[in-house]
Residue, then its C-alpha position, 0 to 999 in steps of 0.5 A: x835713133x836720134x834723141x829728142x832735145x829735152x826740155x825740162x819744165x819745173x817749178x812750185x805748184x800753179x807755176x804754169x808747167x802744165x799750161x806751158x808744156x800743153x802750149x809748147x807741145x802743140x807750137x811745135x808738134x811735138x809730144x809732152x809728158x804729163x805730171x805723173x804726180x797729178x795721175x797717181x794722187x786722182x788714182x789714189x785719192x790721197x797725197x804721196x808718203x815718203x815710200x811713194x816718192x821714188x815710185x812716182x819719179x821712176x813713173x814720171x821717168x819711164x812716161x818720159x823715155x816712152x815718149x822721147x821714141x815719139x819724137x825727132x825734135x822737141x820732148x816737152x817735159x812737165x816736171x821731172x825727178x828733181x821737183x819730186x827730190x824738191x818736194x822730198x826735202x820739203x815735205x820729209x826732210x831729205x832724200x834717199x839715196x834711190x831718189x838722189x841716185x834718179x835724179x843725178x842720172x836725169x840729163x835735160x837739154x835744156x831746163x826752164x823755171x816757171x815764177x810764181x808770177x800767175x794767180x795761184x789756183x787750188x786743185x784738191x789734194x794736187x796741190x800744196x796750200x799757196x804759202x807752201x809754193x814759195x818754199x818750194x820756189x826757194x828749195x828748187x833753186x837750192x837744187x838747181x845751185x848745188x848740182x849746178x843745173x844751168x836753167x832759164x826763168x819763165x814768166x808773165x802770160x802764157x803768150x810771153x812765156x812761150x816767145x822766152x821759151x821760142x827765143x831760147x830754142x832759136x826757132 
């Protein structure tokens, strides 16, 4: 079976994934994988420690590869194991080796940075405080640097972001 052409959609807390993820997947019929992070801290009623990280990366994962079975064309990802790792670093100071290992393993056709560029908007404990997204936004290009992952920058309104993203698919 033919593999889906996988689009990574990473970037700090109220960068837009969700949105653009949500707004590709119905542009091209195609499925979308949720933030797992946002299911596991509604279900649990609290912000993830440090032995929930590899947990919520390996869920994210295995929704991920559940739905690329549901797709010829387009598998619209939003976020996946390198955002966990960014926040990791961020929030605990490094990476285990079973986190790294997941991350390295992860192969996307192509990967898109949200900017923080749209107004920021609180979502309980989903969210970090508004200060801490800018971190964030710096830690993933870190990332994105030392493993030499190619990426475009997305950014304005919804409507410019989704006609960079149909110029870089070619459609």
């Amino acid at each position: 079976m033919k593999q889906p052409f996988r689009v990574a959609i990473v970037g700090s807390a109220s960068s837009g994934k969700t949105t653009l993820a949500q707004a590709l997947a119905e542009q091209y019929g195609s499925p979308w994988v949720p933030e797992y992070l946002r299911e596991f801290v509604e279900r649990e009623q609290r912000v993830p420690v440090e032995d929930d990280q590899f947990h919520i990366a390996t869920m994210q994962v295995a929704r991920e590869d559940a739905m690329a079975a549901q797709s010829s064309r387009f598998l619209f990802c939003d976020t996946t194991p390198l955002m966990t790792a960014v926040y990791n670093r961020h929030y605990f100071g490094g990476l285990r080796e079973d986190l790294a290992n997941l991350v390295a393993s992860r192969q996307y056709d192509i990967t898109l940075v949200c900017d923080p560029d749209i107004p920021w908007i609180p979502d309980g404990l989903h969210r970090e405080p508004e200060d801490v997204s800018g971190i964030i936004h710096e830690i993933l290009h870190e990332e994105l640097a030392s493993r030499a992952i190619p990426y475009s920058r997305i950014h304005g309104s919804l409507a410019e972001r989704i006609e960079q993203v149909k110029q870089l698919l070619g459609t």
